[in-house]
N, C-alpha and C positions, 0 to 999 in steps of 0.2 A: 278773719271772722268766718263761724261757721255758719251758714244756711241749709236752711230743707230746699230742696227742688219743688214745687207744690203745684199742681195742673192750672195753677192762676200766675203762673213765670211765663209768659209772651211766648217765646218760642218754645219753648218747654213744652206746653199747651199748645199748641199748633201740631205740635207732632205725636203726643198723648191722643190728639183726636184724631187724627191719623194712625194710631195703633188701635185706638178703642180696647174693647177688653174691659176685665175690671180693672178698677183703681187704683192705685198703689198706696201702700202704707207710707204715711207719712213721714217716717224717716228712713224711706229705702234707697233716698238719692239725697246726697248732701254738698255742699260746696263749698271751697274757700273762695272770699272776695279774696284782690287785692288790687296795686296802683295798678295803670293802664302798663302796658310793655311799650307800646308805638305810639307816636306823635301822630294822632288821627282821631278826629273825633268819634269817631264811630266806634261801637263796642266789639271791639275784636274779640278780648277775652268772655266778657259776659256771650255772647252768641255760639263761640265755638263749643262753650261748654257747657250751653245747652243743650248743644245738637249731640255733643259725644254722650251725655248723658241719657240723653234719649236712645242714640244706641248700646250704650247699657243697659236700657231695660228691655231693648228686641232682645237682647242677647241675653240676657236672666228671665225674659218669655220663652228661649229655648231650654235654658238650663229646668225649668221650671218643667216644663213637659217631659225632659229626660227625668228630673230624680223629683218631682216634688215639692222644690225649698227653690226658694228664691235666697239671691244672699244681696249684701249692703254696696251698693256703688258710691261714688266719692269722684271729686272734680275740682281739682284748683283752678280758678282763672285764667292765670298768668301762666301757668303751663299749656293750655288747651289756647291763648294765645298765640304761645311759641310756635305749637304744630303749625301758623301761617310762615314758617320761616324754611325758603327753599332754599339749601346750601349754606353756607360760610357759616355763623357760629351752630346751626342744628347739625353737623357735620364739623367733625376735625379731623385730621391727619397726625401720625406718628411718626416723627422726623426720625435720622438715626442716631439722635441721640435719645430716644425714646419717651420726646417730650412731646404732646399733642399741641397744634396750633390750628387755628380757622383754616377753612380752604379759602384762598382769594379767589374773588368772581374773575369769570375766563373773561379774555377777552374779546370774545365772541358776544357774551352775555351783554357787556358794558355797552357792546356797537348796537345790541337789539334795543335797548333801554335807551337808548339817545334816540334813535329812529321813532320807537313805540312810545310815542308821548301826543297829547291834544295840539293839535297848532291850528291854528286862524285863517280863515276861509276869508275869499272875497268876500261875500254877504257877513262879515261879521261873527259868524256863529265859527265851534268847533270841532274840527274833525279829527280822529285818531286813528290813524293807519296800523294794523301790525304787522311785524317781520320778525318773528323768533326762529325760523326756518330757512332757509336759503331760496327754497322753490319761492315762500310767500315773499319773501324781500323780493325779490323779483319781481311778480305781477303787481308789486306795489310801485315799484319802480318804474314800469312799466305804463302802468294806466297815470303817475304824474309826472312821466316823463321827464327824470329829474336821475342825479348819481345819487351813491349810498352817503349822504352826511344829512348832519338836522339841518344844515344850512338852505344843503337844494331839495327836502323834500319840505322843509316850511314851503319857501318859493313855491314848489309843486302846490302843497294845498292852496294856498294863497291865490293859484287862480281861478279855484273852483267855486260853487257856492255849495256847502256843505253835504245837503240834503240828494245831490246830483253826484257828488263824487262817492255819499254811500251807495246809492242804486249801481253806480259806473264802477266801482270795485266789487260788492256782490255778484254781476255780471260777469266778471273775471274769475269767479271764485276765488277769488282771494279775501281779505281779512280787517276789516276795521269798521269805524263806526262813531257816527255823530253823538255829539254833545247833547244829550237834553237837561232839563232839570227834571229832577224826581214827578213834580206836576207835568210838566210834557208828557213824561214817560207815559203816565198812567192814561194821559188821554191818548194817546197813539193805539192805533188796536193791537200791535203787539205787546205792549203795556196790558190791555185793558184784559187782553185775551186770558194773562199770564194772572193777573189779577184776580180771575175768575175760576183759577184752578188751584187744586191743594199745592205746595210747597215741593211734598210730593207726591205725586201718582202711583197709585197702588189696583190696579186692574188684573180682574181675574180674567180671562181671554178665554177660558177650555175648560170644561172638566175633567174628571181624574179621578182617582180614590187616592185616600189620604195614605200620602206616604211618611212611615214612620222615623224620628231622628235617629240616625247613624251612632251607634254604642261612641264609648270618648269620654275623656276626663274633661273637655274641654267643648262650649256651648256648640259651635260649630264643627267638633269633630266629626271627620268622616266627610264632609260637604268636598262637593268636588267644584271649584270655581275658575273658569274660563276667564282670563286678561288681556282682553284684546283693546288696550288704552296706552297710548304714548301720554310725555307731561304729567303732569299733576292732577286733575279731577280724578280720571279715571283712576289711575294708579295708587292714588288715593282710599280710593275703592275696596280695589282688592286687596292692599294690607291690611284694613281693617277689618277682612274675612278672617285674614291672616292672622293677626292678632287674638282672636276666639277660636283659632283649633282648626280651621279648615286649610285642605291642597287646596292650594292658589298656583297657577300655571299660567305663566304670560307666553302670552302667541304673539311673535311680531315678527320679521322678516330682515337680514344685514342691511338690504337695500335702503327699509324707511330711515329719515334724516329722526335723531332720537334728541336730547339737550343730555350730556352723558351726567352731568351733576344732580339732574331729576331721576335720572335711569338710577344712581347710586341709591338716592336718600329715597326712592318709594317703593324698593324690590325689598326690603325685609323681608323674612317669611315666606319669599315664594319662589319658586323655581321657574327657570325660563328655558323655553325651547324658539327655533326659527321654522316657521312655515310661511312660503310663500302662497296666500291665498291663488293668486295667477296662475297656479303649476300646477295642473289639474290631481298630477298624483299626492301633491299634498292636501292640496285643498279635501281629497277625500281622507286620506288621514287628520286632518280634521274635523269633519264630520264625525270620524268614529269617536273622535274624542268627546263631540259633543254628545252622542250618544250616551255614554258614559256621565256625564256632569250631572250637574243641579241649577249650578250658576253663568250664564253668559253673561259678561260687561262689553257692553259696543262703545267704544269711546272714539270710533271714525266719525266722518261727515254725514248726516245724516240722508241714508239710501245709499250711501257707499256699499253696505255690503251685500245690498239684496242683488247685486248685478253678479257675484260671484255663488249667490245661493245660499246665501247667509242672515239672511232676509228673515223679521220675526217668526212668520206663517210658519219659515221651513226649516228651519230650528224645534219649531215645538212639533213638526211631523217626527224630526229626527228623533227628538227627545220629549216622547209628552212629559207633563208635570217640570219643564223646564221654567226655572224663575230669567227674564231675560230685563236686565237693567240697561238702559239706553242714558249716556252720558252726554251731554250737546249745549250749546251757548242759549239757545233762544227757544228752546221747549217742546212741550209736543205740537203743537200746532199757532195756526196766526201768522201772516206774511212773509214772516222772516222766519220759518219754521227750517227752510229747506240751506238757513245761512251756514255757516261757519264763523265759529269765532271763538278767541279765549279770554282770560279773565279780564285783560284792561279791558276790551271790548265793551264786555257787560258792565263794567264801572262804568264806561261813557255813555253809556244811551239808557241806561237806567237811572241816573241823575248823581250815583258816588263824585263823582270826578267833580260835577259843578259843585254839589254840596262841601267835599274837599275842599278847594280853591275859594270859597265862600271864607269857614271858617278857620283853616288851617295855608291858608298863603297868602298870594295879595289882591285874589277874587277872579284872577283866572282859571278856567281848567283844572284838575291835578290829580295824579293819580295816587292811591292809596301808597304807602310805604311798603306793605305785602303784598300776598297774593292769596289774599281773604276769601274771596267767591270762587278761588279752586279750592281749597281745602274745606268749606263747608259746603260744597257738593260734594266731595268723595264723601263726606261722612255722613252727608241725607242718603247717598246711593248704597252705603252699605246698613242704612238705619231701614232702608225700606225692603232691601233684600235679605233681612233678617224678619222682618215683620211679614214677609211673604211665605217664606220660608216655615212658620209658626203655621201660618195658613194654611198652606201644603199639607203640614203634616195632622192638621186636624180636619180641615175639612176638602182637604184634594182639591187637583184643579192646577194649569199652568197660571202665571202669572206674568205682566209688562209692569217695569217700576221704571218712573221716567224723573228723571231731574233736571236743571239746567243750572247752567252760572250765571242767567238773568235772575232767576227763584231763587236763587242763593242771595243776589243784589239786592232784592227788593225784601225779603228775610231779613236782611242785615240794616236794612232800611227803618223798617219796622218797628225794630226795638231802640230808637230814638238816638242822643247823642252825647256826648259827655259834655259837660260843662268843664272841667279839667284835663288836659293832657300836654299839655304843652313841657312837661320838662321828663317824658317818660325817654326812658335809656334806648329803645328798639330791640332789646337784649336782657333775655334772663341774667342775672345776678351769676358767678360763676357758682357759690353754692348751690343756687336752685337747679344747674344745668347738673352739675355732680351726682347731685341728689337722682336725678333720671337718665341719665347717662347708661348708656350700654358701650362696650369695647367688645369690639370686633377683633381679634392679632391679626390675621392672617388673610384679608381678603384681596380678589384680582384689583381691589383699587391701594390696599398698602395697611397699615392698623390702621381701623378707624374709632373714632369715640364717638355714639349715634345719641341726639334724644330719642330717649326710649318713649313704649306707651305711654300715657301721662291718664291713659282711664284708668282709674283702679276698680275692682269687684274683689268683695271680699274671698272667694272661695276658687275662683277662676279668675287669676291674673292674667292681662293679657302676654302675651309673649311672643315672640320672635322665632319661630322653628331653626332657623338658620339665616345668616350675615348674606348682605345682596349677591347673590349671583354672577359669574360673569353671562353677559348676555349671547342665548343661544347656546348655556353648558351641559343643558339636561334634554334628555329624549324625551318626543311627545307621547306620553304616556301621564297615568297614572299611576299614584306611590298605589302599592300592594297595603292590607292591610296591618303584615307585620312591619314595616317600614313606617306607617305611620305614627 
């Protein structure tokens, strides 16, 4: 069934007031409902495709300022859905006999998901440790003195009381985080803190004179966007720049530990180069690059990079009028400002997991079937660095756009919960995948078959410049503008 989008849609309206501007005609965003994809009560498809919606209209506010005409966006559900799907059916492979099939989850992956789950503390309550990384399995292992199975790190949590083993892992820098329910949450001051601020943040920090948009067939052609994000939120991010017409440049280094199935499914569209910030001659070939840009994405630990000089303040000396998006678990500010953390995290201390476990298991803990609160952060992060971007170019001035994957949880919260889901598939229909389906022949990981973008805009489809990358294959530079 078709819907209008209309600034009285919950999240839709949330981020409308967060663009501000005039109003949009009432059928210049439209949707298909359909059943849920995942067995989860929570509206995966309704929210994602609010928020992709909403960045269709920052990005028909930029088309709007190059040519004058705005054009028609469009959003199914159960597509906008699917983009929570990292690996195995959003990704296929081409055997030799030139038949596509799912990639199986590594086994690496399966050993992270048996570790990164809620287990049961002395006092009763729950804690979730995470280990997607090798360094973090470590200090997780570490502070509960326990080996790699769910067996000995239950035992480990087991002797803690919850509340103690969060503050004793933050301490460690490493990764996880207590159970609350949704009401906990909000009364906690990181709760209430996050409560108290927009979804996303949109800060003008600097003036500037208004810099005008880059020529292009496409809303963001010409934009120069910096990717310095492993995982999913971030990376996230930047293909969605990618997607509207802008260079998109990932900067990461051989050394960082990467998840190489996310490295695959979130480089569409963009080219990667290796600089190691630590090697001073890079790190200044870096800089020049910023100097050049429009977009920086920080998807490190938050104040990781100001030790290196990379630090907001000296980014916008580098580059005034630079728009600098900051990607992170727990926000701009409030206690746990300074944590680290990724998606399950924010499912458990934002109250998903106990609400899960409530309705959808046998009222333990649980964590979501996706990985919801990364993909509708990368898509606030690139909704708000297009609406900045808009800014920029009419009335100058650098800009900070801050998101997290708690604002994403509590986002997702928000807009209530389904009364039905219990026999949805977890998987597009094989028609509906066909239907958005991109082939890849030839890339360093073998043929692939990708969901494609799932936003439609009537006049500028999004699109793919080029199939993922191998990582570290391009020089850090800038495409010329005939290349572009």
């Amino acid at each position: 069934m078709h819907n209008n989008f209309t600034n009285d849609s919950s999240a839709f309206a949330e981020l409308m007031a967060i663009r501000g501007g005039k109003a949009l005609d009432k059928d210049e965003v439209t949707v298909t409902d359909g059943a849920p994809v995942f067995q989860t009560p929570f509206k995966v498809g309704e929210t994602a495709a609010a928020v992709l919606a909403a960045r269709g209209v920052a990005a028909n506010d930029l088309w709007e300022l190059k040519t004058g005409r705005r054009q028609k966006i469009h959003i199914n559900t159960r597509a906008a859905a699917a983009t929570s799907l990292a690996g195995g059916d959003m990704t296929q492979l081409r055997d030799h006999k030139g038949v596509f099939h799912p990639i199986p989850v590594s086994r690496a992956m399966k050993h992270m998901v048996s570790l990164t789950q809620p287990w049961q503390a002395a006092d009763g309550r729950w804690f979730l440790p995470h280990t997607n990384l090798p360094h973090l399995e470590r200090k997780i292992l570490d502070v509960l003195q326990c080996s790699s199975t769910p067996e000995s790190v239950s035992e480990g949590v087991s002797k803690w009381n919850a509340g103690e083993l969060e503050e004793a892992v933050a301490a460690m820098f490493a990764c996880g985080g207590m159970v609350r329910t949704p009401e906990e949450w909000l009364q906690h001051p990181q709760g209430a803190y996050l409560a108290s601020r927009p979804v996303v943040e949109i800060t003008r920090v600097a003036d500037g004179a208004p810099e005008p948009l880059p020529e292009g067939h496409l809303p963001a052609s010409g934009i120069k966007v910096l990717d310095l994000t492993r995982i999913l939120a971030g990376p996230t991010a930047g293909i969605g720049f990618a997607e509207h017409g802008a260079d998109v440049l990932m900067v990461t280094a051989p050394h960082l530990p990467q998840i190489p199935a996310f490295v695959r499914d979130t480089s569409h569209g963009k080219r990667s180069c290796f600089l190691d910030i630590d090697n001073p001659l890079q790190a200044q070939q870096l800089k020049t690059l910023v100097g050049e840009s429009d977009v920086f994405i920080d998807g490190y630990r938050p104040g990781r990079l100001d030790a290196n000089g990379f630090g907001v303040e000296e980014l916008m000396k580098i580059r005034p009028g630079l728009i600098h998006i900051s990607v992170n678990c727990f926000g701009s500010g409030g206690p746990f400002a300074s944590w680290a953390g990724w998606d399950q995290v924010a499912q458990a201390v934002t109250g998903i997991c106990d609400t899960e476990g409530k309705l959808n298991g046998n009222g333990s803990p649980k964590l979501m079937p996706v990985f919801t609160c990364d993909f509708l952060t990368g898509f606030l992060a690139t909704f708000g660095g297009l609406v900045a971007l808009a800014r920029r170019a009419q009335e100058g001035g650098s800009y900070r756009v801050q998101v997290s994957l708690c604002q994403s949880a509590m986002l997702l919260q928000r807009q209530g919960v389904l009364e039905a889901f219990q026999h949805a598939q977890g998987r597009l229909t094989p028609a509906e995948f066909e239907e958005l389906a991109i082939c890849d022949e030839d890339t360093c990981y073998g043929g692939l078959k990708s969901l494609g973008p799932v936003l439609w805009m009537s006049e500028t489809p999004c699109q793919w410049r080029c199939p993922p990358p191998s990582p570290g294959s391009d020089k850090p530079e800038w495409l010329t503008k005939n290349s572009m």
